[in-house]
LORO-924795 format. One record per residue (C-alpha): residue number from 1; x, y, z. Coordinates in pm, 1 decimal, always signed. Example, Ala and Ser with C-alpha at 12.3 -4.5 7.8 and 13.67 -1.06 7.14 Angstrom:
REM residues 2
n_xx_yy_zz
1_+1230.0_-450.0_+780.0
2_+1367.0_-106.0_+714.0
END
This chain:
REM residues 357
n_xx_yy_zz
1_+31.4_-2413.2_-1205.6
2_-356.7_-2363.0_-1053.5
3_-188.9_-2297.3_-697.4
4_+22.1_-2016.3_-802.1
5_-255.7_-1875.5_-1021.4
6_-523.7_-1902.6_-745.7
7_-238.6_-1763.6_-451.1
8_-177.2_-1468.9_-684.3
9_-535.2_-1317.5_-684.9
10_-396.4_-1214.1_-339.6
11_-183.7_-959.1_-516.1
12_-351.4_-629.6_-361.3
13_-341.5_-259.7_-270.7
14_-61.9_-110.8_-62.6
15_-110.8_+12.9_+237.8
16_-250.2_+177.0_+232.7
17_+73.0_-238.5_+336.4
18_+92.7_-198.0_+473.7
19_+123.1_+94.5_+459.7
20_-17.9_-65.8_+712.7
21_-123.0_+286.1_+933.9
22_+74.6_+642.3_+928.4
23_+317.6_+549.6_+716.6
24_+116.4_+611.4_+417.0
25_+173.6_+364.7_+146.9
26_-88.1_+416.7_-112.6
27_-295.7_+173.0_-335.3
28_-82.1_+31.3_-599.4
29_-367.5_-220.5_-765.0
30_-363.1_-593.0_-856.6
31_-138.4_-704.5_-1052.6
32_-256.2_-957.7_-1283.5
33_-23.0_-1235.1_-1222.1
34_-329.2_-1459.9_-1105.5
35_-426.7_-1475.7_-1533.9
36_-206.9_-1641.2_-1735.8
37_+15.4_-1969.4_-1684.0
38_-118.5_-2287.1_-1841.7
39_-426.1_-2137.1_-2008.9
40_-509.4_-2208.4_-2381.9
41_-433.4_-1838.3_-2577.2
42_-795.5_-1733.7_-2622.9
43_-894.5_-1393.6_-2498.2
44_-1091.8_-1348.3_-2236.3
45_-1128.6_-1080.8_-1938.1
46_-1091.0_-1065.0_-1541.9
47_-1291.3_-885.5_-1319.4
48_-1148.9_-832.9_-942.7
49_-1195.4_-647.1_-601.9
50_-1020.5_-660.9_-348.2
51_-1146.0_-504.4_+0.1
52_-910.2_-424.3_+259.1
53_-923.7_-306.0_+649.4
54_-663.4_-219.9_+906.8
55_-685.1_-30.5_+1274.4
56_-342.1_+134.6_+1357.8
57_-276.2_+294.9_+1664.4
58_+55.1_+188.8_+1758.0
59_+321.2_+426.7_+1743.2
60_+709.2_+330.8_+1684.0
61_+1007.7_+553.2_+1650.6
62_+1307.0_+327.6_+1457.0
63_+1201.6_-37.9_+1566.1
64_+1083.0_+54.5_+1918.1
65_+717.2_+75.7_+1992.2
66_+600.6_+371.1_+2222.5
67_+379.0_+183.2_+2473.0
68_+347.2_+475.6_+2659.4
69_+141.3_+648.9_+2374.8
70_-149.5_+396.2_+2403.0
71_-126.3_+387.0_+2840.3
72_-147.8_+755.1_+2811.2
73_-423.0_+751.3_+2524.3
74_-256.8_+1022.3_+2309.6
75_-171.1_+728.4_+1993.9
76_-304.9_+851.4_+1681.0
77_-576.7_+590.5_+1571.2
78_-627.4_+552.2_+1173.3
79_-895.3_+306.8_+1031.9
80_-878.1_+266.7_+700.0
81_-1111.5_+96.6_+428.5
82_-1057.6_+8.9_+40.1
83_-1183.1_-142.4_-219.4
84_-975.0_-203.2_-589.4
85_-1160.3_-282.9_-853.7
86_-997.8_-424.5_-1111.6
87_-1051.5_-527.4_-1471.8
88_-792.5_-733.7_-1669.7
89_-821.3_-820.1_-2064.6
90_-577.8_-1112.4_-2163.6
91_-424.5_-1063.9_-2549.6
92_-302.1_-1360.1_-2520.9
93_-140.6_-1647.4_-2360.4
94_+172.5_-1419.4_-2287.3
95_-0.9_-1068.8_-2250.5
96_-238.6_-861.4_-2057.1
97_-385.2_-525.6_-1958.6
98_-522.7_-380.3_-1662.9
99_-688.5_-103.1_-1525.9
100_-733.5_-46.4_-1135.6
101_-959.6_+200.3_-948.9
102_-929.3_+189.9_-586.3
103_-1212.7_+307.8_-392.3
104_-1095.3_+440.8_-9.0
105_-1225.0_+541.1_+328.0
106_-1039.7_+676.4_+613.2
107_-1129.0_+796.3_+989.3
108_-806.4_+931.2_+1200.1
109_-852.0_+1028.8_+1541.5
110_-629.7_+1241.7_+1804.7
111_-550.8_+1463.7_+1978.1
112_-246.7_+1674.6_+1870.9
113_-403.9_+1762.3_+1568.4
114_-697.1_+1908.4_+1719.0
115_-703.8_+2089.8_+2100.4
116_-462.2_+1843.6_+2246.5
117_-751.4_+1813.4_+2526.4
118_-1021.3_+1586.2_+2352.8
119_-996.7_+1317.1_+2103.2
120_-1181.3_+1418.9_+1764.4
121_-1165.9_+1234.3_+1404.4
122_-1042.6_+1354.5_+1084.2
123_-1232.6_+1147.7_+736.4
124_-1126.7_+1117.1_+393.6
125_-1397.1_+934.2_+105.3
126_-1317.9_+924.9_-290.4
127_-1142.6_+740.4_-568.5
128_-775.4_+689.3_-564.0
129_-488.4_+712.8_-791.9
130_-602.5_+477.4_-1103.0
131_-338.1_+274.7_-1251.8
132_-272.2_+123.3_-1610.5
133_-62.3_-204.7_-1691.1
134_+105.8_-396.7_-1884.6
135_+206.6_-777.6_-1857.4
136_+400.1_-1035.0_-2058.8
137_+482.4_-1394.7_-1906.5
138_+868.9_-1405.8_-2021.2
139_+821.5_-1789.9_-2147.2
140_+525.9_-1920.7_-2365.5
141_+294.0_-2029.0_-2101.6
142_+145.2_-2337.7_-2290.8
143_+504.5_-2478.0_-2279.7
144_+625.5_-2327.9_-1943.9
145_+374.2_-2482.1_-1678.1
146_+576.1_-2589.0_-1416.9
147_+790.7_-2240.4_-1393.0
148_+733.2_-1880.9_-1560.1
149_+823.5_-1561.9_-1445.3
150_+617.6_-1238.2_-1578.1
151_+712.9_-843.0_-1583.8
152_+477.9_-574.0_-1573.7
153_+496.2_-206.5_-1635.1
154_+223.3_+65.3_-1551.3
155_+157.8_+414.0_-1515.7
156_-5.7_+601.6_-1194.1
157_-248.4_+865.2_-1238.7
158_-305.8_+1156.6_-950.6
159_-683.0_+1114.1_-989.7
160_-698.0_+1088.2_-601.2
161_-782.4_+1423.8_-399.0
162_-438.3_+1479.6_-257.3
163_-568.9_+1809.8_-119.8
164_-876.1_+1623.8_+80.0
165_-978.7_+1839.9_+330.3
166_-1155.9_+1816.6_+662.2
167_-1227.9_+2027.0_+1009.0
168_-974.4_+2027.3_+1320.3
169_-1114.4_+2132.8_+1640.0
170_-936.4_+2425.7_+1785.0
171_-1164.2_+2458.2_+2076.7
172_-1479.0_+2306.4_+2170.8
173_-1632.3_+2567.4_+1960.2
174_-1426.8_+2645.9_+1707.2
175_-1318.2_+2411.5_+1400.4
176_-1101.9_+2530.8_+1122.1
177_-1061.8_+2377.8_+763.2
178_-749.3_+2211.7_+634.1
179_-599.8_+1960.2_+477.1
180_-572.8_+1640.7_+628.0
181_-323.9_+1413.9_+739.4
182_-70.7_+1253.7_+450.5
183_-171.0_+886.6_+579.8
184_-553.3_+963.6_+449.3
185_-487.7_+1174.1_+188.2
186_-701.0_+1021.0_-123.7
187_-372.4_+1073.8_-338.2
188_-6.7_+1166.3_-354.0
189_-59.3_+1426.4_-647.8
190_+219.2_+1246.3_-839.8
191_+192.6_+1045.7_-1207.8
192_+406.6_+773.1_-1113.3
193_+531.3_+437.8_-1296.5
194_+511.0_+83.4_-1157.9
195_+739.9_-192.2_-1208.7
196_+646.7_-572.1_-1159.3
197_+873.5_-883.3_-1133.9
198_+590.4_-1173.3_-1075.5
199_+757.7_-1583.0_-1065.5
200_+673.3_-1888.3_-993.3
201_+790.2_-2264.7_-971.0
202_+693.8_-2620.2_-890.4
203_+848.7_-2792.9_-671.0
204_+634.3_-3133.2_-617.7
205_+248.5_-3190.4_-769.0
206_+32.8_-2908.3_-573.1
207_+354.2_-2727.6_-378.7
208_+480.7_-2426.6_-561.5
209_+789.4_-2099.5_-459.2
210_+640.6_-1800.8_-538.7
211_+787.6_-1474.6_-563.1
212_+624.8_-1070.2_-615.2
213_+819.8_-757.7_-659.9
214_+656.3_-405.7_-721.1
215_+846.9_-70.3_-713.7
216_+623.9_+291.5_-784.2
217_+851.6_+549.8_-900.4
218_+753.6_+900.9_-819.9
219_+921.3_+1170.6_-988.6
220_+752.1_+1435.2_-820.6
221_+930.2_+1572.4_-513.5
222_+588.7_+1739.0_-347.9
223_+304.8_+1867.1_-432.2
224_+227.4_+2156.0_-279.9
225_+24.0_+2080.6_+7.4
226_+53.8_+2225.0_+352.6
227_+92.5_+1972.1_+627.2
228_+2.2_+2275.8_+891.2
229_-402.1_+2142.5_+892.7
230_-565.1_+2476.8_+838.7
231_-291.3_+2685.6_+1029.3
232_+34.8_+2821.0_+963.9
233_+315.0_+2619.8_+921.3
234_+593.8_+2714.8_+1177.1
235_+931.6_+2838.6_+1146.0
236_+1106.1_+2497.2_+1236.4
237_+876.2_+2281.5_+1025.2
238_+958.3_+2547.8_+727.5
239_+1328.1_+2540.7_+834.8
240_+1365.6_+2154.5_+849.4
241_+1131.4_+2122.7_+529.0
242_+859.5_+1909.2_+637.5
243_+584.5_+2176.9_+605.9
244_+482.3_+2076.8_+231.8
245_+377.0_+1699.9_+163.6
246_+644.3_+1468.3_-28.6
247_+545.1_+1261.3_-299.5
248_+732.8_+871.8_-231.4
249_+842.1_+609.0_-436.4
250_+689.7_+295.2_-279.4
251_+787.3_-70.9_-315.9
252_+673.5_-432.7_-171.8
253_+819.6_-739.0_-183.7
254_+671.8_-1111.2_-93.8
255_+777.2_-1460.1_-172.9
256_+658.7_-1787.1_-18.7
257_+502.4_-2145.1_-24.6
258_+152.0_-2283.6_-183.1
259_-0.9_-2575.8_-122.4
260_-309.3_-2712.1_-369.0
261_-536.5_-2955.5_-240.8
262_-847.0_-3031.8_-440.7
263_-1013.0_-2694.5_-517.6
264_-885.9_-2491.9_-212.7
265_-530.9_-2302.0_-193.3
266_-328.5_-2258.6_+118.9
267_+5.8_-2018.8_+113.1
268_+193.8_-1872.0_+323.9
269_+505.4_-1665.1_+308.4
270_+677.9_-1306.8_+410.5
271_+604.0_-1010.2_+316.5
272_+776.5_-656.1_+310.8
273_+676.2_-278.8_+222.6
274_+834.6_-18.7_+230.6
275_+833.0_+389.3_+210.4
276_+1192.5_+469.4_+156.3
277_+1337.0_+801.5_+244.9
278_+1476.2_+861.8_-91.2
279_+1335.6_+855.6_-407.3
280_+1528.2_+664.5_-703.7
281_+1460.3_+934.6_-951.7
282_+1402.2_+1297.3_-828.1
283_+1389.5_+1459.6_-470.2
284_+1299.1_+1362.1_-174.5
285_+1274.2_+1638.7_+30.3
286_+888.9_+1742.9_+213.9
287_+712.9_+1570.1_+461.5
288_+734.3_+1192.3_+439.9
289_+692.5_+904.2_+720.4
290_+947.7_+660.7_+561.9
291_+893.1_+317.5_+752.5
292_+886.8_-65.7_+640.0
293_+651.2_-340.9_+763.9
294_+738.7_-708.7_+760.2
295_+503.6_-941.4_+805.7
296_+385.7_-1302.2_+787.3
297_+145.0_-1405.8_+524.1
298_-108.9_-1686.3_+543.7
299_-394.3_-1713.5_+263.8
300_-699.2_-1914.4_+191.3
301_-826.3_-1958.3_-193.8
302_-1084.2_-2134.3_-339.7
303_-1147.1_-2179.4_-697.6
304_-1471.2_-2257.9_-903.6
305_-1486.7_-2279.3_-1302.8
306_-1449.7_-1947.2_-1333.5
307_-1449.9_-1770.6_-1007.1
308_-1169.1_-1749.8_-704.8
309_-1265.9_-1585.4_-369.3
310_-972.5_-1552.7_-142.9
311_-854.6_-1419.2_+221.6
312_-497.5_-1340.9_+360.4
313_-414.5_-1187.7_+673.6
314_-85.3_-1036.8_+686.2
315_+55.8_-1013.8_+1038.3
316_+351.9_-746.7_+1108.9
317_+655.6_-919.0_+1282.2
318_+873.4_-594.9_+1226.3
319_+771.3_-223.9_+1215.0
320_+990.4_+55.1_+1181.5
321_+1002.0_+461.5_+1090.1
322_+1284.9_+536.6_+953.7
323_+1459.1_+901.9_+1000.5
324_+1259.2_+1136.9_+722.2
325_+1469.2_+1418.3_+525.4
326_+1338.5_+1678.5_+760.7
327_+1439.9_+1492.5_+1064.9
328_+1796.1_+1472.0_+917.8
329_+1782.2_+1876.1_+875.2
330_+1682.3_+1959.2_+1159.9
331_+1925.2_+1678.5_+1339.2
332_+2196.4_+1905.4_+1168.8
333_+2040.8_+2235.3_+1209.0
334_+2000.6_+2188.6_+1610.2
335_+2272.4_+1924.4_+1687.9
336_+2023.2_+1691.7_+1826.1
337_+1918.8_+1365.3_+1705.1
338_+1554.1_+1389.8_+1578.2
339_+1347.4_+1099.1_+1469.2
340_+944.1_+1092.0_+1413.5
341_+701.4_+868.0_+1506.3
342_+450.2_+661.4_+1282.3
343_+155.8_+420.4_+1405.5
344_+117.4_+125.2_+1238.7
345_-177.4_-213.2_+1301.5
346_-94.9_-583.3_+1386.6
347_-245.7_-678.5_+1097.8
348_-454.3_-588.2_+778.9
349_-774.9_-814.8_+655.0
350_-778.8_-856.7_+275.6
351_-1077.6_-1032.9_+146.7
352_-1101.8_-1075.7_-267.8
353_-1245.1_-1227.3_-523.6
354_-1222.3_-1231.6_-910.9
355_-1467.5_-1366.7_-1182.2
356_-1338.5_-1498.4_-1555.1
357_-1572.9_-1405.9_-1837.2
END
């Protein structure tokens, strides 16, 4: 079905969802969902990019914003760029492979991390964690063309910098080098493995259901790097455990409508990421800012012979961080409830497009 096809090119990079801000969902990749249903079996490869922007600067604790964090002008502010480049080879009618290099850059500005009296910026620029896939439409797609449903599998690399560093202003004259925040970090330092539930069905001629579920498994419980920013880590970060960076499992979920009419594609539907306190497999202990964005999901698609350009604008309805590890310990270790923050944007801009050859 072309509308599911063309919708599905707007399968892109996490926040970095959404992730959408300090709760620091990394580039997963396309999938390559948008390749397969209907087509004749001859081989042929994708190429696709995907270029994404969000502003965050407002902070939440549980479901309720902070307001008073952006009247008082101490929100942290996080602007963050990336491209994924992807390139897809289709087997066959049933199976394909895919490789993903996401390209990212980050700005973060505050004050807490610097002097606490004058607002100065923090950047990250690199390559991200590359990720290899697999994916096999369950039913023959030259039969199945109304309905299909696919599954992929892939491995994560830690070929992103997860020890980017960067200078914090101690003074007006003094700057001292450290790592920098988790949210910009290039990397999580983790090899992690991605599984992908990708469906669709149609209802009426030109209105399809569509449905996309990706989980990254991270067996690594941190890796090693200091979330002090140049300094050393106190006693109660050390004590409650959140003075080495985690390495999270990520997932996402969407599922919605799409429309075909003539050569364009409109969707729209929900869609939810999260960074979950604990881990499936392995620990979950070190820093972490588990939180969950929901949002509303409108897209645009239009489709030539052999190249798609899309847009979709996912709007956040629901934000929330969740209480980390460390908060729990040190809820138990002082007998007071503790709970971090996490700023996260309205929205994120995702602007694509992917050319058969």
């Amino acid at each position: 079905m072309r509308s599911f096809i063309i919708f599905c090119l707007g399968l892109f990079s996490y926040g970095q969802v959404s992730g959408q801000g300090c709760v620091a969902i990394k580039s997963g990749g396309m999938t390559c969902s948008a390749h397969a249903s209907g087509q004749k079996s001859s081989k042929s490869w994708q190429l696709s990019t995907n270029n994404r922007y969000f502003r965050s600067y407002k902070h939440f604790v549980g479901t309720v914003e902070q307001k008073q964090r952006v009247d008082q002008g101490t929100q942290v502010i996080n602007h963050a760029y990336s491209m994924d480049l992807s390139l897809l080879r289709r087997i066959n009618s049933s199976w394909s492979v895919m490789i993903n290099l996401p390209i990212l850059s980050n700005t973060r500005s505050s004050l807490y991390e610097h002097d606490r009296k004058k607002r100065n910026s923090t950047n990250s620029f690199g390559i991200g964690d590359i990720r290899l896939a697999a994916y096999k439409w369950l039913h023959n797609p030259d039969k199945y063309s109304k309905g299909n449903v696919q599954v992929g599998v892939g491995i994560k690399l830690p070929t992103g910098d997860y020890k980017y560093q960067d200078y914090f202003h101690t003074t007006d004259s003094t700057k001292v080098l450290g790592p920098v925040d988790q949210s910009i970090q290039l990397g999580d330092g983790g090899t992690g493995f991605s599984l992908e539930v990708n469906g669709y069905y149609q209802l009426i001629k030109g209105l399809s259901v569509y449905g996309n579920f990706f989980y990254l498994l991270n067996p690594r419980e941190q890796n090693g790097v200091s979330t002090a920013r140049g300094g050393v880590a106190s006693a109660s970060s050390i004590a409650g455990g959140s003075d080495v960076m985690s390495v999270p499992d990520q997932y996402m979920f969407r599922a919605g409508l799409s429309y075909m009419l003539q050569k364009f594609s409109f969707s729209a539907g929900i869609r939810d990421e999260c960074l979950p306190v604990h881990d499936l497999i392995g620990g979950s202990a070190g820093f972490r800012r588990p939180g969950y964005i929901i949002s509303v999901e409108p897209s645009v698609a239009y489709e030539m012979k052999n190249f798609t350009a899309y847009v979709t604008v996912p709007f956040a309805v629901k934000r929330s961080r969740t209480q980390s590890v460390p908060d729990r310990n040190r809820t138990k270790q002082t007998g007071v409830y503790t709970q971090g923050d996490a700023a996260f944007s309205d929205y994120t801009i995702n602007i694509g497009c992917a050319i058969k050859f």
